[in-house]
C-alpha positions as a Markdown table, in Angstrom:
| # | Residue | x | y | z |
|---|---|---|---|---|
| 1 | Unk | 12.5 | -32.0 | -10.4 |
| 2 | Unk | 12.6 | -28.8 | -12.7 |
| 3 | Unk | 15.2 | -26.4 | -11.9 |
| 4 | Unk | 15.2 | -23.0 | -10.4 |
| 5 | Unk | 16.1 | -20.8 | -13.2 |
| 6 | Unk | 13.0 | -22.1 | -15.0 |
| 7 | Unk | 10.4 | -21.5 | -12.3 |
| 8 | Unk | 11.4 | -18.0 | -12.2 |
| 9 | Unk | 11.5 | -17.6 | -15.5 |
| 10 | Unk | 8.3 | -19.0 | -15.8 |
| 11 | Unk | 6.7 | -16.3 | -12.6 |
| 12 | Unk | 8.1 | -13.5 | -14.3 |
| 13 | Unk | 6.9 | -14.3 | -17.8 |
| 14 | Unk | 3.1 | -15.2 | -16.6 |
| 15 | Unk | 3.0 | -12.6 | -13.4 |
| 16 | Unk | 4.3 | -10.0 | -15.9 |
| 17 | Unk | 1.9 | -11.5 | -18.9 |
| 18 | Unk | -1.4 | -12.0 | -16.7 |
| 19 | Unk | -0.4 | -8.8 | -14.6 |
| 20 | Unk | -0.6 | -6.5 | -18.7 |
| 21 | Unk | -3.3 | -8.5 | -19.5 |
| 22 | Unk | -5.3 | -7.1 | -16.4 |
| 23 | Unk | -4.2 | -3.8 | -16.9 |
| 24 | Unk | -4.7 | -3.8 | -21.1 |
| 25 | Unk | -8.3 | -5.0 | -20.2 |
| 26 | Unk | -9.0 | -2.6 | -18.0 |
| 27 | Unk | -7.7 | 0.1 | -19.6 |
| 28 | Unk | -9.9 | -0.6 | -22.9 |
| 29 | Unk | -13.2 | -0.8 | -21.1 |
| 30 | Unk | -12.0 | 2.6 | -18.9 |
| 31 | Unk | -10.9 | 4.9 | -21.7 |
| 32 | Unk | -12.8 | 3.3 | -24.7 |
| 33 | Unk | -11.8 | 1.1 | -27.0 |
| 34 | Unk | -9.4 | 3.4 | -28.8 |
| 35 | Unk | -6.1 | 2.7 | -30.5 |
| 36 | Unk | -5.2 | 6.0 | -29.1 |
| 37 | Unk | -4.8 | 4.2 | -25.7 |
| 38 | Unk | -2.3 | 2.2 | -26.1 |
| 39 | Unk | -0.5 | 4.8 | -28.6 |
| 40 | Unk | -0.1 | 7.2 | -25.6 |
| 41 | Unk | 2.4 | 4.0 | -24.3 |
| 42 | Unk | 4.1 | 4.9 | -27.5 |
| 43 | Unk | 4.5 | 7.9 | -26.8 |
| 44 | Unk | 6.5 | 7.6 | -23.7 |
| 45 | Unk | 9.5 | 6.7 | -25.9 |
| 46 | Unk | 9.0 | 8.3 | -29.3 |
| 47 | Unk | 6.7 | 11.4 | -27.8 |
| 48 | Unk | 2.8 | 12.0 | -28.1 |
| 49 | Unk | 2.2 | 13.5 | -31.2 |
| 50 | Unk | 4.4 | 10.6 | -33.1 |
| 51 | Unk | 2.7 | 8.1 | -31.3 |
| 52 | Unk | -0.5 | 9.2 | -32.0 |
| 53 | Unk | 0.0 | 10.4 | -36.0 |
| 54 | Unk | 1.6 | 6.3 | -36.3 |
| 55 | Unk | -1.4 | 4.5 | -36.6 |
| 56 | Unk | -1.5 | 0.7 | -36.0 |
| 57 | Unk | 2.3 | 0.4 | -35.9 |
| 58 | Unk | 3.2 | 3.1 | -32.9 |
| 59 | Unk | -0.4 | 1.0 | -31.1 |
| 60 | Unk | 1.3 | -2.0 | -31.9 |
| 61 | Unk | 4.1 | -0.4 | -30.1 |
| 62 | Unk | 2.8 | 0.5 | -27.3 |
| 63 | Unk | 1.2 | -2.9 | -26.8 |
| 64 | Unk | 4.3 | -4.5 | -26.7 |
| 65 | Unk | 5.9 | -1.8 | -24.4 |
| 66 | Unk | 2.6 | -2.1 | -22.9 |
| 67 | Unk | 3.7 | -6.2 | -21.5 |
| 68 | Unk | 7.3 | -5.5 | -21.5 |
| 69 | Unk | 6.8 | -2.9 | -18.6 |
| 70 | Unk | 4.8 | -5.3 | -16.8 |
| 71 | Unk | 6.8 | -8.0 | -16.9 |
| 72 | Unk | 9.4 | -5.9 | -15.8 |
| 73 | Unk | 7.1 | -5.4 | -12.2 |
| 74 | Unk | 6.6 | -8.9 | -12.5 |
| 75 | Unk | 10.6 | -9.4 | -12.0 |
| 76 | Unk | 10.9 | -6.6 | -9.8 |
| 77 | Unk | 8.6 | -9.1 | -7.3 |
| 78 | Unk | 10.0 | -11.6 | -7.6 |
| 79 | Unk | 13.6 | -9.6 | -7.2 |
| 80 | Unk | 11.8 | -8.4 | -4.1 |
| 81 | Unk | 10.4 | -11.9 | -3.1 |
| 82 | Unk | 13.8 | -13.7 | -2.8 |
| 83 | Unk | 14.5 | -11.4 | -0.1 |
| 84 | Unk | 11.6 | -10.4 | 1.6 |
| 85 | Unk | 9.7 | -14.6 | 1.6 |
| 86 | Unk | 6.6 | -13.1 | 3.3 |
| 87 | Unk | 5.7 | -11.2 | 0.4 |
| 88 | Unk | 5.1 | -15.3 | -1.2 |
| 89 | Unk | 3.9 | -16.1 | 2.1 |
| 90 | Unk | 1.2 | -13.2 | 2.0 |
| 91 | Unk | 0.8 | -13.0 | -1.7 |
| 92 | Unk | -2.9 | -11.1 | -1.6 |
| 93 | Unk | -2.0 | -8.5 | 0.9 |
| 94 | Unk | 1.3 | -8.4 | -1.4 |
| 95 | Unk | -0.1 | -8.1 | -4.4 |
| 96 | Unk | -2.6 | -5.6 | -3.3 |
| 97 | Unk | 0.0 | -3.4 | -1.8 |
| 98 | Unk | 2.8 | -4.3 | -5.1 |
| 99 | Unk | -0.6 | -3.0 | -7.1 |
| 100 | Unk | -0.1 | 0.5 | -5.7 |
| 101 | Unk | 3.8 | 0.7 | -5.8 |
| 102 | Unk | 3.1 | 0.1 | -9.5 |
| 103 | Unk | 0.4 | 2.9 | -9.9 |
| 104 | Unk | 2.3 | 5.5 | -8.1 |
| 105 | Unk | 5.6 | 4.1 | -9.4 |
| 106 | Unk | 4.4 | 4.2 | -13.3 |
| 107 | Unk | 2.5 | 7.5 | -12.5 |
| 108 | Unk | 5.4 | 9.6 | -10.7 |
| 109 | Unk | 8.4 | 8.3 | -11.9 |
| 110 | Unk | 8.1 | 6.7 | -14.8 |
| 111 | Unk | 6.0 | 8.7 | -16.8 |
| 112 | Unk | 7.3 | 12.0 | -15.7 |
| 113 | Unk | 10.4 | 10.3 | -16.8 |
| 114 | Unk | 9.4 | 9.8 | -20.3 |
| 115 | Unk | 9.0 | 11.5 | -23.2 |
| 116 | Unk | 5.3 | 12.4 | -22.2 |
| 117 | Unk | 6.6 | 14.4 | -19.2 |
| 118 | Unk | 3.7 | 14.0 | -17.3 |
| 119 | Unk | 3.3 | 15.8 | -13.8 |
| 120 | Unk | 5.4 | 13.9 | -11.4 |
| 121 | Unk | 3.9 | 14.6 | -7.8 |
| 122 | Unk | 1.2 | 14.5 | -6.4 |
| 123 | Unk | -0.3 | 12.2 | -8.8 |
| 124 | Unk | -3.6 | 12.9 | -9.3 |
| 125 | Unk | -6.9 | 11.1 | -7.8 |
| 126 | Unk | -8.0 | 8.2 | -9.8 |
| 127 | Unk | -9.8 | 5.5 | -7.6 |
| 128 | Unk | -10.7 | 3.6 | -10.7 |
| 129 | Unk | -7.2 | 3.3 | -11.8 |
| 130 | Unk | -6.1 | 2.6 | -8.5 |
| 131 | Unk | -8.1 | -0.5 | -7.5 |
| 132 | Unk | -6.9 | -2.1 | -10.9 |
| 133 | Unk | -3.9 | -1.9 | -10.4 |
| 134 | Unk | -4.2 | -3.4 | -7.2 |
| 135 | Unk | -6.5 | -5.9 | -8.0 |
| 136 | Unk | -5.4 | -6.8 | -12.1 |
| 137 | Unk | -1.7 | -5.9 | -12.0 |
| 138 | Unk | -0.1 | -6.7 | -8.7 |
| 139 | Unk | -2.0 | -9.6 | -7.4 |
| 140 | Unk | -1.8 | -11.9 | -10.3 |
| 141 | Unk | 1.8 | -10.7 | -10.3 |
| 142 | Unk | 2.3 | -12.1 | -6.4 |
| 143 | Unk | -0.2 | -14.8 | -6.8 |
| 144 | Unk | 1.8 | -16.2 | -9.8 |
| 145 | Unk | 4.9 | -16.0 | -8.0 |
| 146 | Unk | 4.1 | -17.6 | -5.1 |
| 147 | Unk | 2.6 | -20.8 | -7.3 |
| 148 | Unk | 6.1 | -21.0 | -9.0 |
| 149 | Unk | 8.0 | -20.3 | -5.6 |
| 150 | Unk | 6.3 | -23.0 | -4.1 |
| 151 | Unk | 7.1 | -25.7 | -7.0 |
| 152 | Unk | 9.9 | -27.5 | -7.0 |
């Protein structure tokens, strides 16, 4: 029997992993296949016009800020999940719903929080943004913890 540190360990490395994958996907065939895209991620922490003057490094960057934000969802599920077991129960209605706390929650707190100062509210209208979040980010993220709350 495999302990319980492990299996959450495991659910908020793979949600978090699958959940960036999703999201790096879509945001390659959505914007282009650009470097700049994932430079912009950069620039939340060292500022835009660094980020985007950095080349492959501040890219490389904002790649791995890129899966280290969404593993940090992933853990704020399954934070969530320990208390609230009908979030593993209902995992697709879950992750649909988690998919949108993460839009708006990127969109208008932490960006506006960073160093891109981005509007913070109302954030605007962006269907396309908003059905991947829901549907790449958020429901692998609850579908992966509810296969590692379940084992054991």
């Amino acid at each position: 029997m495999t302990s319980p540190a492990p299996q959450y360990r495991k659910a908020i490395l793979w949600g978090g992993l699958l959940g960036g994958l999703g999201d790096f996907l879509f945001a390659f065939f959505f914007y282009g296949w650009k470097i700049r895209v994932f430079q912009t991620v950069a620039g939340g922490v060292i500022g835009r016009d660094a980020a985007l003057a950095g080349g492959v490094p501040t890219f490389l960057l904002g790649v791995g800020l890129h899966f280290a934000i969404g593993i940090i969802w992933a853990a704020l599920f399954w934070a969530l999940s320990r208390r609230v077991p009908a979030l593993i129960r209902h995992a697709i209605p879950a992750g649909l719903g988690y998919g949108l706390v993460v839009f708006y929650g990127m969109n208008s707190v932490v960006l506006p929080l960073s160093a891109l100062h981005t509007k913070a509210w109302p954030p605007a209208w962006a269907p396309w943004p908003i059905a991947a979040h829901m549907l790449l980010v958020g429901l692998p993220i609850a579908l992966v913890a509810r296969c590692y709350a379940t084992k054991g």
